[in-house]
DOVOKE-485667 format. One record per atom (N, C-alpha, C, CB): residue in one letter; x, y, z; residue number from 1. Coordinates in pm, 1 decimal. Glycine has a CB too. Example, Ala and Ser with C-alpha at 12.3 -4.5 7.8 and 13.67 -1.06 7.14 Angstrom:
2
ATOM residuo     east    north       up num
ATOM       a   1319.0   -569.0    780.0   1
ATOM       a   1230.0   -450.0    780.0   1
ATOM       a   1320.0   -330.0    780.0   1
ATOM       a   1130.8   -447.3    904.6   1
ATOM       s   1285.0   -225.0    708.0   2
ATOM       s   1367.0   -106.0    714.0   2
ATOM       s   1290.0      3.0    787.0   2
ATOM       s   1408.4    -59.8    572.5   2
END
This chain:
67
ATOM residuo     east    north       up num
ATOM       x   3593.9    358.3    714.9   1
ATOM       x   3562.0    322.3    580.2   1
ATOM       x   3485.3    190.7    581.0   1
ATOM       x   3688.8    312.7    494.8   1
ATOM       x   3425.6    176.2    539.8   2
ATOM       x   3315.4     65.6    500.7   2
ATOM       x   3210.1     65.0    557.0   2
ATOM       x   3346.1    -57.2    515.5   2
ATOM       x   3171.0    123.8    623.8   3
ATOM       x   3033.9    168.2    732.7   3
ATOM       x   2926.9    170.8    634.6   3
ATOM       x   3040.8    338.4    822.0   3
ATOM       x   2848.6    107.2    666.8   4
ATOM       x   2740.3    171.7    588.0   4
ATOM       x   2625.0    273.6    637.1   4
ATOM       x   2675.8     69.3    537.5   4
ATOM       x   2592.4    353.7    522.4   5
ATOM       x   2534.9    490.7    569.8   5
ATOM       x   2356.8    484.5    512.7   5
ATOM       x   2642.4    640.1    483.4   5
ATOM       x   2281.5    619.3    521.1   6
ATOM       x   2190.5    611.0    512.4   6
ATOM       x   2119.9    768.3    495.5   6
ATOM       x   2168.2    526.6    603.4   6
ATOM       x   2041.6    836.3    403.3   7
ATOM       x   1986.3    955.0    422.0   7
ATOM       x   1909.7   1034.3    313.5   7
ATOM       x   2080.1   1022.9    463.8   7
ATOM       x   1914.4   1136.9    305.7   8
ATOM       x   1864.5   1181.8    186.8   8
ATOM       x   1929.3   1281.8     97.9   8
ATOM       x   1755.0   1224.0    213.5   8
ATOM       x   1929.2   1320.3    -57.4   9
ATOM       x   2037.3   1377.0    -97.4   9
ATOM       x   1926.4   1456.4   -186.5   9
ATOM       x   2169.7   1284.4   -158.7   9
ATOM       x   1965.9   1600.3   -178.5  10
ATOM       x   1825.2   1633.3   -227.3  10
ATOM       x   1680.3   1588.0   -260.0  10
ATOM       x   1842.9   1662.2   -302.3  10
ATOM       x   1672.5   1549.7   -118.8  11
ATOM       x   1513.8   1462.6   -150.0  11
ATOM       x   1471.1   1338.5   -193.4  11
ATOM       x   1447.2   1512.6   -237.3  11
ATOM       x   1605.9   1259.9   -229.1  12
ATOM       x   1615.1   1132.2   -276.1  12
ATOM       x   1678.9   1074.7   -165.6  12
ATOM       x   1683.7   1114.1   -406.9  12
ATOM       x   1589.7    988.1   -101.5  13
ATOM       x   1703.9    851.3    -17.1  13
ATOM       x   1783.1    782.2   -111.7  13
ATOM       x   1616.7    709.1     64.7  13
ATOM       x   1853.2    775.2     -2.8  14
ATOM       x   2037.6    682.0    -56.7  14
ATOM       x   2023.4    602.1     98.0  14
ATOM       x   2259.1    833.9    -77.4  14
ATOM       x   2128.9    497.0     26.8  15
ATOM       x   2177.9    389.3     65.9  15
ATOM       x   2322.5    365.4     17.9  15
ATOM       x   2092.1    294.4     30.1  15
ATOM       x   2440.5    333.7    131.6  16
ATOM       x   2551.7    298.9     32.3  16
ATOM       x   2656.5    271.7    174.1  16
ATOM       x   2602.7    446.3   -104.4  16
ATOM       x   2770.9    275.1     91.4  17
ATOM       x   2922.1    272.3    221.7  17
ATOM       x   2979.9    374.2    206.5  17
ATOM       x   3054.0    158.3    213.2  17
ATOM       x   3085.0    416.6    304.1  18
ATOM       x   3175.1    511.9    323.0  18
ATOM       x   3328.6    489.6    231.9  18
ATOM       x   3191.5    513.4    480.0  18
ATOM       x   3316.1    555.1    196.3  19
ATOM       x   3470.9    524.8     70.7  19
ATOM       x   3603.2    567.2    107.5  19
ATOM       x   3462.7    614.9    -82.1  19
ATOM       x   3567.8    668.1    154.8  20
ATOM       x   3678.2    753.8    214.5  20
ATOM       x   3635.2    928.2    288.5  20
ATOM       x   3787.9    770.8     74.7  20
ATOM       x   3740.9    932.0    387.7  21
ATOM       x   3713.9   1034.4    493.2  21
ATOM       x   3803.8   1088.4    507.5  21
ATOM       x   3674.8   1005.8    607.6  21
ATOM       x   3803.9   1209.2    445.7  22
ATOM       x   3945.6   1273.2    386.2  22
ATOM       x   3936.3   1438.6    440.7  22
ATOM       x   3953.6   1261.9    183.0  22
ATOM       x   4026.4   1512.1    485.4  23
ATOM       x   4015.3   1635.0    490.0  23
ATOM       x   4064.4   1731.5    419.0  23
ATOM       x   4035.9   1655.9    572.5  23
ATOM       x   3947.8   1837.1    330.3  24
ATOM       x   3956.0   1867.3    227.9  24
ATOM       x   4080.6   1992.6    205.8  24
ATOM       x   3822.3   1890.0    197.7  24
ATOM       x   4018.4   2069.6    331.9  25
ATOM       x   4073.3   2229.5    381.5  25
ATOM       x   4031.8   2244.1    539.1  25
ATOM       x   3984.3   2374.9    281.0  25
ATOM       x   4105.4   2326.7    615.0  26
ATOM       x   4062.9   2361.6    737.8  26
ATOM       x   3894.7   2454.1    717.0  26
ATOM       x   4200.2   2456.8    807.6  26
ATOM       x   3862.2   2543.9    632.3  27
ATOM       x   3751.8   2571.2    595.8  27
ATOM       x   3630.8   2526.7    582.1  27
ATOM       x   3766.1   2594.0    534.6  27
ATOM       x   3664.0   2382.7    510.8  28
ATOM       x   3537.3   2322.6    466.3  28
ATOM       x   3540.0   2204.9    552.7  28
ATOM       x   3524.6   2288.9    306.4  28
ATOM       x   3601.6   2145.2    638.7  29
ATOM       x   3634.1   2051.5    745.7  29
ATOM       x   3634.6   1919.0    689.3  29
ATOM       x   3538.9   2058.9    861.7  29
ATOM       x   3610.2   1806.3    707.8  30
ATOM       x   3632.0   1661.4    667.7  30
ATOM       x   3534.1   1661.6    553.4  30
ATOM       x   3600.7   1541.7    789.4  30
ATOM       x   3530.7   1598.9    442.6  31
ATOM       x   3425.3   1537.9    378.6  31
ATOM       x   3434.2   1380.6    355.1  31
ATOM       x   3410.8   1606.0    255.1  31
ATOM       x   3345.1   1318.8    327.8  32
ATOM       x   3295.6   1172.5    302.8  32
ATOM       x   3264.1   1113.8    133.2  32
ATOM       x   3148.6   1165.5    390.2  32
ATOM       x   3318.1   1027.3    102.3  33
ATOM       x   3308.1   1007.2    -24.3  33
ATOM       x   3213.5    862.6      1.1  33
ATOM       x   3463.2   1002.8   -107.3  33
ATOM       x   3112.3    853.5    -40.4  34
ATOM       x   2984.5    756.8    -44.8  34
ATOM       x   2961.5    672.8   -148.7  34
ATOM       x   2867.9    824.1    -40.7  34
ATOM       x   3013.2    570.1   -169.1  35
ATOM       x   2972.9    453.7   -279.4  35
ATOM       x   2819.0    455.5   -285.8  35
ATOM       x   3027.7    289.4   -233.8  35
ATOM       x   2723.7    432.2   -352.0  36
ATOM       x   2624.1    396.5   -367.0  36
ATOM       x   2539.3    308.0   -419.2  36
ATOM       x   2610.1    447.0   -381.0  36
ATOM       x   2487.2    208.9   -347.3  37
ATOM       x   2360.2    103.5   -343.6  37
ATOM       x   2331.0     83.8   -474.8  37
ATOM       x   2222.8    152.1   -267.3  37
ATOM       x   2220.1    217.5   -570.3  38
ATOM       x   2186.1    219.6   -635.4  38
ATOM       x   2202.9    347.2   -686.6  38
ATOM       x   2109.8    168.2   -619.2  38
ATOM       x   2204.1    349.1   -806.8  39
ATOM       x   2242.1    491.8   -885.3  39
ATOM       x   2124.8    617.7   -820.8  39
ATOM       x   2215.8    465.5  -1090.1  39
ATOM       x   2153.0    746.6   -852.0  40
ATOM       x   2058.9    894.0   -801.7  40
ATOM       x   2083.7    948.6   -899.0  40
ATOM       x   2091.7    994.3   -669.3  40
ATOM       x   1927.6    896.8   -978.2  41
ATOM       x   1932.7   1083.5  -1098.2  41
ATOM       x   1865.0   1188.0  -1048.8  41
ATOM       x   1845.4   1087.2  -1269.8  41
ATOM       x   1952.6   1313.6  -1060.3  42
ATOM       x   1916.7   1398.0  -1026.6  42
ATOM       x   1941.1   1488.6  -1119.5  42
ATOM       x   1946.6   1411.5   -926.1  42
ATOM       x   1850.3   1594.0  -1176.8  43
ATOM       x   1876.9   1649.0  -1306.1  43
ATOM       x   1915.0   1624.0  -1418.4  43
ATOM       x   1926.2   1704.9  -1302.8  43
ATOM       x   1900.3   1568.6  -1460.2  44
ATOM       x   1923.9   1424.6  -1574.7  44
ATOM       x   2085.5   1385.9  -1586.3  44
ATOM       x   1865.9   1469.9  -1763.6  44
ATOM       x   2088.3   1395.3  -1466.4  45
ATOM       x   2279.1   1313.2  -1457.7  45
ATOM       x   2227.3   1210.0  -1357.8  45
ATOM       x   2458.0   1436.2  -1367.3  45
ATOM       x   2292.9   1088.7  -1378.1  46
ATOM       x   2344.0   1000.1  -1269.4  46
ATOM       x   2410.6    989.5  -1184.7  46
ATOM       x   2373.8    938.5  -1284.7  46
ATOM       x   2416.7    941.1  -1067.0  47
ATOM       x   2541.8    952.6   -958.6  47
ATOM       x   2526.8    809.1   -875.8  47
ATOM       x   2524.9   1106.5   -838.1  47
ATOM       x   2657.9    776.7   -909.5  48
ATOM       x   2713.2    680.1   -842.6  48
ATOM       x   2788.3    684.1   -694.0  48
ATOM       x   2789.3    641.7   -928.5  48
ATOM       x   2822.6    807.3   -698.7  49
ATOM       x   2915.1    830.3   -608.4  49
ATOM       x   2862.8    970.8   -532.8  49
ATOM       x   3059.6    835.7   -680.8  49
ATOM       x   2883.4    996.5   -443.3  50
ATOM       x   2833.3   1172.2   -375.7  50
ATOM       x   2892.3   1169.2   -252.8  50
ATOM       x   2645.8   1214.5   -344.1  50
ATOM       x   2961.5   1344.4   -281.8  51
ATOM       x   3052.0   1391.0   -183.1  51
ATOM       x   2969.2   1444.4    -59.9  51
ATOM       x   3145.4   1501.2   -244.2  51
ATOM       x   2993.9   1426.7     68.9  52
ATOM       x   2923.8   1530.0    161.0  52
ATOM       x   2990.0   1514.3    310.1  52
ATOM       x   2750.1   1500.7    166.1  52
ATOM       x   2886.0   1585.9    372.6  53
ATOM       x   3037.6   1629.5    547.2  53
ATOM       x   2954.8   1496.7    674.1  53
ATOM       x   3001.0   1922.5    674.1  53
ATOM       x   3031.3   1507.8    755.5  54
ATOM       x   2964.0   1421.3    829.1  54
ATOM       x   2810.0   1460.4    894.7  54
ATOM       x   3058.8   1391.4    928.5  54
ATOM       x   2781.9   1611.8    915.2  55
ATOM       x   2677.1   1671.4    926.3  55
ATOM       x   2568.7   1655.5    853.6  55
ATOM       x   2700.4   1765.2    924.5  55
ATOM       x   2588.7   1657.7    723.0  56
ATOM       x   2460.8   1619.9    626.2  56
ATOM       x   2477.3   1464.0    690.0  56
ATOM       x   2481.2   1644.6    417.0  56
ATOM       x   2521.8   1348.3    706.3  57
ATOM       x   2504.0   1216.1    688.7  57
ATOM       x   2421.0   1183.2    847.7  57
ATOM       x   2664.7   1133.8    653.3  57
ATOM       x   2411.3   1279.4    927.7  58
ATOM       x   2351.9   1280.6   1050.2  58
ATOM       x   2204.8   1340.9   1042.9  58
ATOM       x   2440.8   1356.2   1143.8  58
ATOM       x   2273.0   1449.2    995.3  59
ATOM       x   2074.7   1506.2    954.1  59
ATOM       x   2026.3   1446.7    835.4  59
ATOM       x   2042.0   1696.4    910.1  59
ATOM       x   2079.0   1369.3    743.3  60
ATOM       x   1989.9   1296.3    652.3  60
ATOM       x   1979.6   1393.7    524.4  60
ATOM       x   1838.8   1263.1    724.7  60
ATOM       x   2068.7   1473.4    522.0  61
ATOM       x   2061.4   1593.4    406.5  61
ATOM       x   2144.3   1598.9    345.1  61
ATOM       x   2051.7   1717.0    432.2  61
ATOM       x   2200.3   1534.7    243.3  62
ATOM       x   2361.4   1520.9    173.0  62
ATOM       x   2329.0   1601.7     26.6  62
ATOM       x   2425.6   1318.7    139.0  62
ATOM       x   2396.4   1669.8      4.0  63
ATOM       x   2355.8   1761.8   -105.3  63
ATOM       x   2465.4   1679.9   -189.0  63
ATOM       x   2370.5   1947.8    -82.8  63
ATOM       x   2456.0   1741.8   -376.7  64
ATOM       x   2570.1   1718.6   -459.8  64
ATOM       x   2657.1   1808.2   -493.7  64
ATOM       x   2539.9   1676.7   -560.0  64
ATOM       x   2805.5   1804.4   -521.9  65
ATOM       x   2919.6   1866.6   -527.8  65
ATOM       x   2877.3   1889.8   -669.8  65
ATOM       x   3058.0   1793.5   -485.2  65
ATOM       x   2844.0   2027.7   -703.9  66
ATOM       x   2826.8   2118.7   -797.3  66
ATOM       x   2956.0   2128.9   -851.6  66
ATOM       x   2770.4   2240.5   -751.4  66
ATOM       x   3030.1   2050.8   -953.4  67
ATOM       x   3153.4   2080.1  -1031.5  67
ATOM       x   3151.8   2122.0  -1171.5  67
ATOM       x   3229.1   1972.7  -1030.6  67
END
């Protein structure tokens, strides 16, 4: 936790820290909860915060948790 990270989230670079590294389900394996630098609008919502696996944060591809 506190690491700071780096990548892209649908096509938008981010910048931010690691919040927490929690395991969700044996299915969906660990996910990462990401504070963020500066806000990401994406579809006319804001995001402060974005969920993703340690895989997206390596390839630079962090998608958003569709809720």
């Amino acid at each position: 936790m506190g690491d700071r990270v780096h990548g892209f989230c649908n096509n938008i670079p981010f910048r931010g820290s690691i919040a927490n590294d929690s395991l969700v389900n044996e299915d969906t394996g660990p996910e990462i909860t990401i504070f963020l630098d500066l806000p990401i609008k994406h579809e006319d919502k804001i995001y402060t915060i974005i969920k993703t696996t340690h895989e997206h944060i390596l390839k630079s591809g962090a998608k958003f948790n569709k809720k």
